[in-house]
Backbone as a ProteinNet text record, in pm:
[ID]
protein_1_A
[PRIMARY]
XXXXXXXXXXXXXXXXXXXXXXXXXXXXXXXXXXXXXXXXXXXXXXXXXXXXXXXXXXXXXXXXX
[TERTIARY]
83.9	0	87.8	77.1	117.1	67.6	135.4	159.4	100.7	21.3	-64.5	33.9	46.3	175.1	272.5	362	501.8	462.5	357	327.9	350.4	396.5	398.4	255.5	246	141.8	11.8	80.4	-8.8	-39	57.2	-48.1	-191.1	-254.9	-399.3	-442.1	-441.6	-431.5	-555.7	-678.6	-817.8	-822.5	-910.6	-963.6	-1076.6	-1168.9	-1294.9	-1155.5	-1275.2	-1219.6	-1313.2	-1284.6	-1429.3	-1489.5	-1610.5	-1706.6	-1652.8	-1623.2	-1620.8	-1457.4	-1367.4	-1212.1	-1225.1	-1109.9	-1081.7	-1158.2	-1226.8	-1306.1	-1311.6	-1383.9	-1400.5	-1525.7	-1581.2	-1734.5	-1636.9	-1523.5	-1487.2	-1403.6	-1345.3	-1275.6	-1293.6	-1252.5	-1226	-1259.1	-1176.6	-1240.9	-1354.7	-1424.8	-1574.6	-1643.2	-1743.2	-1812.2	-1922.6	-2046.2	-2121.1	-2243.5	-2248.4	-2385.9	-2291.9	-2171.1	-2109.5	-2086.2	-2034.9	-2085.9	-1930.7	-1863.1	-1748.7	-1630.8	-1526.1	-1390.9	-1351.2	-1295.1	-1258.8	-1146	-1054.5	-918	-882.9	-798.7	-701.3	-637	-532.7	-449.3	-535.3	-681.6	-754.2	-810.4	-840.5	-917.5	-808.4	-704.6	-593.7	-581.8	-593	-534.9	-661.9	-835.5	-919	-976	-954.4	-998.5	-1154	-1157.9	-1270.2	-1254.9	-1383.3	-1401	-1479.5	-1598.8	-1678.1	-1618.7	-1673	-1615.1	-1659.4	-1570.1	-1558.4	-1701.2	-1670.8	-1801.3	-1865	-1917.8	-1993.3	-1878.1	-1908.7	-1787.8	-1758.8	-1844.3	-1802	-1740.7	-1721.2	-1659.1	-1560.4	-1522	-1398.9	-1321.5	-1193.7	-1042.2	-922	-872.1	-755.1	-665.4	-500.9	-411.9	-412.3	-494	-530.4	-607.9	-646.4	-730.1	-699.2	-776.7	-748.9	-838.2	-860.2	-937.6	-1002.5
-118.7	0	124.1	244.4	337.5	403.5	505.4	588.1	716.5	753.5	926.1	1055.8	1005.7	1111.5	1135.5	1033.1	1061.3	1177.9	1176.5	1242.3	1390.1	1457.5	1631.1	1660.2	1827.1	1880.8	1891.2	1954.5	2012.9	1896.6	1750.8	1682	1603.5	1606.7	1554.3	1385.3	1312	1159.8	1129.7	1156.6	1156.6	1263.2	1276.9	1382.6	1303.3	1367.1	1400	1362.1	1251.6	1189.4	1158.1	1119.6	1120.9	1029.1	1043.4	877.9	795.8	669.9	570.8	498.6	546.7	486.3	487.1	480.2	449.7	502.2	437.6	502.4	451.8	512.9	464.3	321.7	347.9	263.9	132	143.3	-30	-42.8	-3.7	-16.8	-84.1	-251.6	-306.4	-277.5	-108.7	-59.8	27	-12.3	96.9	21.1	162	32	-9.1	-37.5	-138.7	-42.7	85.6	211.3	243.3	226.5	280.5	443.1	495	647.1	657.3	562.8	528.5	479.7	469.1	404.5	340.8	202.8	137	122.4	196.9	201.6	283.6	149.6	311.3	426.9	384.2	540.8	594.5	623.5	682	772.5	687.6	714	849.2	800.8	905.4	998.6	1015.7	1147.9	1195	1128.2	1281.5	1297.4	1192.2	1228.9	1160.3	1076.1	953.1	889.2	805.6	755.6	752.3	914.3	958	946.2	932.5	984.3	1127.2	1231.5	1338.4	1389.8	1279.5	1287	1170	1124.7	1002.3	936.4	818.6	657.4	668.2	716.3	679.9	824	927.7	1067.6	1062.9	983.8	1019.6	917.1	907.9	765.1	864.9	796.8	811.8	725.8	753.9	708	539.9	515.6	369.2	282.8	306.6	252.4	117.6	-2.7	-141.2	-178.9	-270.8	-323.5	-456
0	0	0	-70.7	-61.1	35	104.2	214.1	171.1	147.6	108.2	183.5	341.5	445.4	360.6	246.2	179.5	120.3	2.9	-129.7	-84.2	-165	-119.4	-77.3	11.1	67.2	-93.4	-186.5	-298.6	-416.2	-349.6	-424.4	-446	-530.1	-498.8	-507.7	-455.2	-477	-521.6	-472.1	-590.7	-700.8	-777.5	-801.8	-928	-992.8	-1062.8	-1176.9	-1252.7	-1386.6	-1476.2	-1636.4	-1694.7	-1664.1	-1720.8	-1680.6	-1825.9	-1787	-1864.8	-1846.3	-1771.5	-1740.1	-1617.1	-1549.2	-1423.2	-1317.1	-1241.9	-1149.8	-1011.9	-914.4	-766.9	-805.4	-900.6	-931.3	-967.8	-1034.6	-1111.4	-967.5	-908	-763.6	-661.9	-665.2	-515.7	-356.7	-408	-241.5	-215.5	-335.7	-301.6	-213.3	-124	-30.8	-97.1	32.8	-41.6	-88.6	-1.6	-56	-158	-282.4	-356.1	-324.3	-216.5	-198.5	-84.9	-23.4	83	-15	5.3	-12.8	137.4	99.4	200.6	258.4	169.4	125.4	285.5	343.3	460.5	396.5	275.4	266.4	223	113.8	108.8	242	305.1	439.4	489.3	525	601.2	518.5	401.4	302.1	272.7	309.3	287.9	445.7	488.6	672.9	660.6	553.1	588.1	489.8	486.4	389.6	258.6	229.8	205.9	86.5	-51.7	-133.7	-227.6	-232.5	-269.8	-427.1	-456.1	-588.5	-626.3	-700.3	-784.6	-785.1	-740.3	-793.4	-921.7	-1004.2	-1204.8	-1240.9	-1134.9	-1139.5	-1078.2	-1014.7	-907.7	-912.6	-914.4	-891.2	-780.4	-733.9	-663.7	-704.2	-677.4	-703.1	-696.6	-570.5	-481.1	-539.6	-685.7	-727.6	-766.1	-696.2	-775	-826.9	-1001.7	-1018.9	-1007.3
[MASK]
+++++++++++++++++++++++++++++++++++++++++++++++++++++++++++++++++

């Protein structure tokens, strides 16, 4: 697992992506309301587990398929 604490202050490890590639929705660690990430370094680098936008809008670095 990568460590989110290493990455510099200004970098962003999620962010809003198009719909149809990599997403929180094809993602292992989505939860089960699709609306959470289960992912710890996720968890520690936004301060939960909420996710920031739509699963088919949003990926982070952490993404497994």
């Amino acid at each position: 697992m990568v460590d989110p604490a290493l990455y510099p202050k200004d970098h962003q490890l999620g962010m809003i992506v198009p719909k149809g590639g990599s997403s929180c929705s094809k993602c292992e660690y989505l939860g089960s309301g699709g609306k959470t990430c289960l992912n710890p370094g996720f968890i520690k680098w936004n301060g939960g587990g909420k996710l920031p936008a739509a699963a088919d809008s949003y990926c982070c670095d952490l993404y497994e398929s």
